[in-house]
N, C-alpha and C positions, 0 to 999 in steps of 0.2 A: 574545538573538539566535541564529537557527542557523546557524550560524559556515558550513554549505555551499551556503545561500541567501544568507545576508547580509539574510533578511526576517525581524525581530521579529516577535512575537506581535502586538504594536499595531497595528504595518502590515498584519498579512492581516485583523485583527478590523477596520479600517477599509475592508479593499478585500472582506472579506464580506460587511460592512453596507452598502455601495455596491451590490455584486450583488443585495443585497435589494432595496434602493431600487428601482434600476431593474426588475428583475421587477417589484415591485407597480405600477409603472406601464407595465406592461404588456409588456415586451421580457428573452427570458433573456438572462444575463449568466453569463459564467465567470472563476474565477480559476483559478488553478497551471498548471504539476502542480504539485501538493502532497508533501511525502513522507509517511510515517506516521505519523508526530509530527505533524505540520501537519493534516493529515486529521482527527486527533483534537480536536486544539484547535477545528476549523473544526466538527465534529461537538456538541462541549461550546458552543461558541458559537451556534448555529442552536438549541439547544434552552432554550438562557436567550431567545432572542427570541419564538421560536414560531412561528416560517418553517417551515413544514413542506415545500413545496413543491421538494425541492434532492433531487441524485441526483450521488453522485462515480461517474467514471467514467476508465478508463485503457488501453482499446482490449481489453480481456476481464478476466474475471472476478475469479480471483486478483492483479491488478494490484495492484502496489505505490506505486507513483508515482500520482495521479488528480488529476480535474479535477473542481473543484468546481463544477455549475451551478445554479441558479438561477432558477427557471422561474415565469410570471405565470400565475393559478390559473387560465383557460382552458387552457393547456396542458400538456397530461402530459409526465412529466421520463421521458423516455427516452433511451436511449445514441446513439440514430441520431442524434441532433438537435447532440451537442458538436464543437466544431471544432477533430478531433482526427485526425489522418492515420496511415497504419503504412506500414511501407517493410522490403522485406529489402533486405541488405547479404549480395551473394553473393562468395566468394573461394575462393582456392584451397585444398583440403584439407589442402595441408601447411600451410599459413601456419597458425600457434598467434597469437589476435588474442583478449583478453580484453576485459571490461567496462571496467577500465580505460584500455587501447586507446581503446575505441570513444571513449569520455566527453573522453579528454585532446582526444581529435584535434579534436572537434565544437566544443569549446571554445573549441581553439585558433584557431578558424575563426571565432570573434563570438559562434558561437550562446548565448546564457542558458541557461542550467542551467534556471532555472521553464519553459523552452518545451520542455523535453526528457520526455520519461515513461521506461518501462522499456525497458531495453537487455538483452535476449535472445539468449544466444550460446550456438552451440552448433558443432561444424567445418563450416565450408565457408559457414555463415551464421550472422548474425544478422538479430536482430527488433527493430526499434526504434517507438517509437511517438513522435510530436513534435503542438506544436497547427500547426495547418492555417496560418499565417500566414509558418510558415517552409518549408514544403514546398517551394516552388521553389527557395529558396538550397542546402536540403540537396539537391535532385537534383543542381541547377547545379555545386556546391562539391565533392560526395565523391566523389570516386575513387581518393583513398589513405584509409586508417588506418595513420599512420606510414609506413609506406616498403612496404606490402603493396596493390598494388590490388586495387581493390573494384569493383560496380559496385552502382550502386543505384536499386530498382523500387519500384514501389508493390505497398501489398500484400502480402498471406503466405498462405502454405498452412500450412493446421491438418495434425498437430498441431505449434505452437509450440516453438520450445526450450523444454526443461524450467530455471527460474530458480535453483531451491536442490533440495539433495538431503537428505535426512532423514531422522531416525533415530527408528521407534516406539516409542509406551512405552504400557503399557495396565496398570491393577490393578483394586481397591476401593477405593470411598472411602463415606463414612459421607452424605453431602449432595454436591448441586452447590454450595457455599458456596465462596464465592474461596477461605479458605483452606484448603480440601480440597482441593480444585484445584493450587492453589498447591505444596503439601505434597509432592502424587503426582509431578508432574509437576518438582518439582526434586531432588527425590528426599530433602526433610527432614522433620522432625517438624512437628505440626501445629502446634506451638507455636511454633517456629522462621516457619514460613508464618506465622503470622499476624503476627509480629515486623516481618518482610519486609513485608508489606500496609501496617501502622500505619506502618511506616517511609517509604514513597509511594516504594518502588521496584517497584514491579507497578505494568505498565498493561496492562489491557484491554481490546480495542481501541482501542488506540491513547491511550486515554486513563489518567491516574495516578488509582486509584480506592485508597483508605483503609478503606473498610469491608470487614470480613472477609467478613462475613454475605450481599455483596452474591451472588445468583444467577445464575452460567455457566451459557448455552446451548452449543447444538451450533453450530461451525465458529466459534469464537468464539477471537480470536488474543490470545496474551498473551505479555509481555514482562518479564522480572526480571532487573534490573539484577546484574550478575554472575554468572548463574545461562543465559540463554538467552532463545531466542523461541520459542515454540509455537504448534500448532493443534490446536482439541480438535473430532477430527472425529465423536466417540460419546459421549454422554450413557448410563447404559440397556443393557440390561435392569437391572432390580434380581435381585440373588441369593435363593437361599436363603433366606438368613440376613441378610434385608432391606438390604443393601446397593447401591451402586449402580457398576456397572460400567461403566470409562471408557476410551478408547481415544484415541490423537492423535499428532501428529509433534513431531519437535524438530527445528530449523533446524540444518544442520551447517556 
């Protein structure tokens, strides 16, 4: 179970194959937000069915949180279509109000954690994204975060708070092979990388992948258990001396 949803694997593989259902017969359906652990599983589970028709989304691009939809094949799975709302939360410059802040209070207030997406803070605002069913209680409801008022609007102006700050790392590596990948990017031996792989602490997007051999794209997020989270934003060029040159961030 994930101990910060309180939803097992079984229960979202039961409320996915429901969103399928219904899509095939004709109406989209959505689950979460999901987090990325979840996203993954929901990702590994659409591909053992062969639902191809689904698109996660979480109010932009880089989102963390996403809503998984579910769309019946006359209609194209686009982000316009989820019922999913964004709101700043404007306050005053001095007030210091983190993610934790924001998340206790929302909480504390009824709201479910699954109707909530990503909480984007940065001084004076945040950005939050929630699905479209709670949008009136959180207008109605917020105008503290703890003991700081707030007020809060629909809607944000780009660009967004920035979520996490990071730190580049770029070399050679011999292949885009997970454990080359793997090796550079934690800064061990290949041997060691692959230890790590067999061992089913590297996930892949999001999901726990085992084989070494498997093939990294570009902008492709990965995760090692005691080691970090990454984004591998360069593939490419090759060197010289046939090599392949890789560039990407580490979550700090």
């Amino acid at each position: 179970m994930d101990k910060r949803t309180g939803m097992d694997d079984a229960v979202l593989e039961a409320k996915l194959r429901d969103a399928v259902r219904i899509a095939e017969r004709g109406r989209a359906h959505f689950v979460g937000f999901l987090d990325e652990r979840q996203a993954g599983v929901a990702q590994s589970f659409m591909r053992h069915t062969g639902f191809s028709n689904f698109l996660f989304w979480g109010g932009y691009p880089e989102a963390e949180r996403v809503l998984f939809g579910a769309f019946p094949d006359y209609q194209e799975a686009c982000p316009e279509d989820f019922p999913l709302e964004t709101f700043t939360v404007s306050y005053r410059m001095c007030d210091s109000l983190t993610h934790r802040d924001f998340l206790g209070a929302l909480l504390s207030k009824g709201v479910v954690r699954e109707t909530l997406g990503d909480i984007l803070v940065e001084p004076g605002r945040a950005v939050l994204f929630s699905r479209a069913e709670v949008a009136e209680f959180l207008l109605q409801q917020t105008d503290k975060i703890g003991r700081v008022g707030v007020t809060l609007s629909r809607g944000a102006q780009e660009p967004l708070p920035v979520p996490h700050t990071f730190a580049p790392f770029s070399g050679v590596v011999a292949s885009a092979r997970l454990d080359c990948i793997v090796a550079l990017a934690a800064g061990v031996s290949r041997e060691k990388a692959a230890g790590l792989v067999s061992a089913g602490v590297v996930m892949l997007n999001h999901e726990v992948v085992t084989s070494v051999s498997t093939q990294v794209t570009e902008e492709a997020k990965l995760s090692i258990r005691g080691k970090g989270r990454y984004i591998l934003d360069r593939i490419g060029p090759v060197t010289k001396k046939g090599r392949l040159s890789i560039a990407g961030r580490k979550y700090i």
